[in-house]
N, C-alpha and C positions, 0 to 999 in steps of 0.2 A: 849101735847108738852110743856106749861108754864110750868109743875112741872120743867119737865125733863131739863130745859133750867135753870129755878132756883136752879135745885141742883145740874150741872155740871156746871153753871156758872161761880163759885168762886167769885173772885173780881166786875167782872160785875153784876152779880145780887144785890151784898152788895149795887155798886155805881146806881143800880136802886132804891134799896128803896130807899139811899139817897136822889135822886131825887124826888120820892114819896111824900119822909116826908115833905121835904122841902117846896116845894108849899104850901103844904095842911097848913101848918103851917106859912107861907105867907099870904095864902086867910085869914085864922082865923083872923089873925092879924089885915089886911084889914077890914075886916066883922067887927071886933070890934073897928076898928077904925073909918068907915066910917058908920056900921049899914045900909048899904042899901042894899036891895035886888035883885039888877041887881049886883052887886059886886060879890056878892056872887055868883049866877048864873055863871056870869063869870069864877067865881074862879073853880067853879066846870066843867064847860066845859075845861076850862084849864086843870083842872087836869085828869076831863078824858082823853082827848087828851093825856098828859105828858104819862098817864098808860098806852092806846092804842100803844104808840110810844115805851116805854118802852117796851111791853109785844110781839111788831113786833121786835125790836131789840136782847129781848131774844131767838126768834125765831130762827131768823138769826143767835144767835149767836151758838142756840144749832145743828141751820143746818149745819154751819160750823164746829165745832167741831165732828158733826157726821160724816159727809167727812173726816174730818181730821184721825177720827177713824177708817174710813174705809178703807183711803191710808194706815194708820198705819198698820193694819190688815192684805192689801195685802202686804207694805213693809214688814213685817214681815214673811207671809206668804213665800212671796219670799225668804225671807234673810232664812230661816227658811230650806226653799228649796236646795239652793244654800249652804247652810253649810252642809246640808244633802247629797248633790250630796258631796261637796265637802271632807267630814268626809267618805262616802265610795269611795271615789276615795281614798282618801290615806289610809282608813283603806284595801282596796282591793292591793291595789300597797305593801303597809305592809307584808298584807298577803302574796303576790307573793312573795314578797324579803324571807320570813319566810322561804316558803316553799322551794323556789331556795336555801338559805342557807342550809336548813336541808336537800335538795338533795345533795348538793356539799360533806358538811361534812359524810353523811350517804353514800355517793358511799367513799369519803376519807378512811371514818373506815370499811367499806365494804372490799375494798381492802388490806388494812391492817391488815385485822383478817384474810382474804384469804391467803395474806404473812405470815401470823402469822404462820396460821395452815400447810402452808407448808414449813416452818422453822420447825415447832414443828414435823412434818411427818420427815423430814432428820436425825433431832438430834434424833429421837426415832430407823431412820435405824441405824443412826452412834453408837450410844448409843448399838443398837443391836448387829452390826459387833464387834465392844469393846469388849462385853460381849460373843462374839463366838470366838475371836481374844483372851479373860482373857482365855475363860474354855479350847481353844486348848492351850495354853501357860502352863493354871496350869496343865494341860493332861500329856505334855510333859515335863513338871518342875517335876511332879508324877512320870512318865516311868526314869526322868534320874536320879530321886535319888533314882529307886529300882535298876537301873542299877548299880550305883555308891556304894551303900548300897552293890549288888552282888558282886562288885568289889571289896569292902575292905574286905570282907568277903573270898573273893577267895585267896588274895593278904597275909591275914592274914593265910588262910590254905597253903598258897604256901612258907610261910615266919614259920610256926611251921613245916613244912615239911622240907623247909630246913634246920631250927633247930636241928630237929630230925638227918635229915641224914647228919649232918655233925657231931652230936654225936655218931652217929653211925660208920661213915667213922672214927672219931677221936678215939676210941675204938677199931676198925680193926686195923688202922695203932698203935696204940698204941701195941694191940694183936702182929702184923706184927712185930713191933719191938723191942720187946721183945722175938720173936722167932726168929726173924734174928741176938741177940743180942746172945741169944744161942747157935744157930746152930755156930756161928763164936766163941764164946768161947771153941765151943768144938773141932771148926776147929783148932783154934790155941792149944786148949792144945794137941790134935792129931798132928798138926806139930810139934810143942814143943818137944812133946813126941819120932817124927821121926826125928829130927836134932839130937836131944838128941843120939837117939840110932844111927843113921848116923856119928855125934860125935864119937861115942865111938868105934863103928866099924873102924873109920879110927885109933883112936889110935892105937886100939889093935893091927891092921894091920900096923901100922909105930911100935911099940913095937917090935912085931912080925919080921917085918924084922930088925928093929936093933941088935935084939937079934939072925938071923941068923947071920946078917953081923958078929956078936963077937964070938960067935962059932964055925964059918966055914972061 
């Protein structure tokens, strides 16, 4: 127990030798000043005494300090405890908050991809119906320009047809009136022809009787 008291002591064990030296170098002093043998004696129960009080004092002091180390120990123990309860209390209440967030947000984006995918299901019907709404549209955009295609086509044989037959009508009547041009030329040179002699008949016949009238 002395070691252990002298080498946790620090300052006190230093102010014990002090005290140690001191006497002993005291007595000396004495003893050489005085030379007597009861002196000395003295000097030396003194100093044993001084060592014995010294060496109970170190005692005390290392048993106090050993208590001290042992409050330390359990304050520590404790505090040691108590940060530990306390570091998982908040690391646990942490955790919960972690986990509560990363549920709120994971049902958040849960729902959201839910939304998503059926948003992305409508635009793919709608996108569909589009695409059956394009190909009946190009269907019937197809049917009405072979229609329209038969149409100019008809419109174009209906239009050289009537080309045709109005050159042809114009050729008849032209035919027509040039025989109608005839037939009356020849009508009037035959009337011509019978005034002419209807003419001459009447003369003859006015002749005719004048030339009774002068003979008879």
């Amino acid at each position: 127990m002395a070691p252990s008291g002298r080498k946790h002591g620090g300052k006190a064990g230093k102010a014990a030798q002090e005290h140690r030296a001191l006497p002993a170098y005291d007595f000396e002093e004495r003893k050489e000043l005085s030379g007597s043998e009861e002196d000395a004696q003295e000097g030396a129960y003194l100093r044993g005494e001084v060592q014995n009080m010294l060496e109970r004092f170190g005692a005390d002091i290392n048993k106090a300090l050993l208590a001290k180390r042992k409050r330390l120990e359990m304050y520590t123990k404790a505090s040691l405890k108590t940060s530990n309860q306390k570091i998982e209390h908040v690391w646990k209440m942490q955790q919960d908050q972690r986990l509560k967030l990363n549920h709120e947000f994971s049902q958040q984006f849960l729902n959201l991809f839910q939304q998503w995918d059926v948003d992305l299901q409508k635009a793919e019907e709608q996108e569909e119906k589009l695409a059956n709404v394009f190909r009946q549209q190009q269907k019937v955009f197809q049917q009405a320009r072979i229609v329209q295609s038969q149409r100019l086509k008809t419109i174009k044989q209906l239009y050289e047809h009537f080309l045709k037959s109005m050159e042809e009508l114009e050729k008849t009547n032209e035919n027509l009136l040039v025989g109608a041009q005839s037939e009356l030329r020849k009508e009037m040179a035959m009337l011509q022809k019978k005034i002419m002699m209807d003419t001459q008949q009447q003369e003859m016949a006015t002749v005719r009787k004048s030339l009774q009238s002068m003979l008879f």
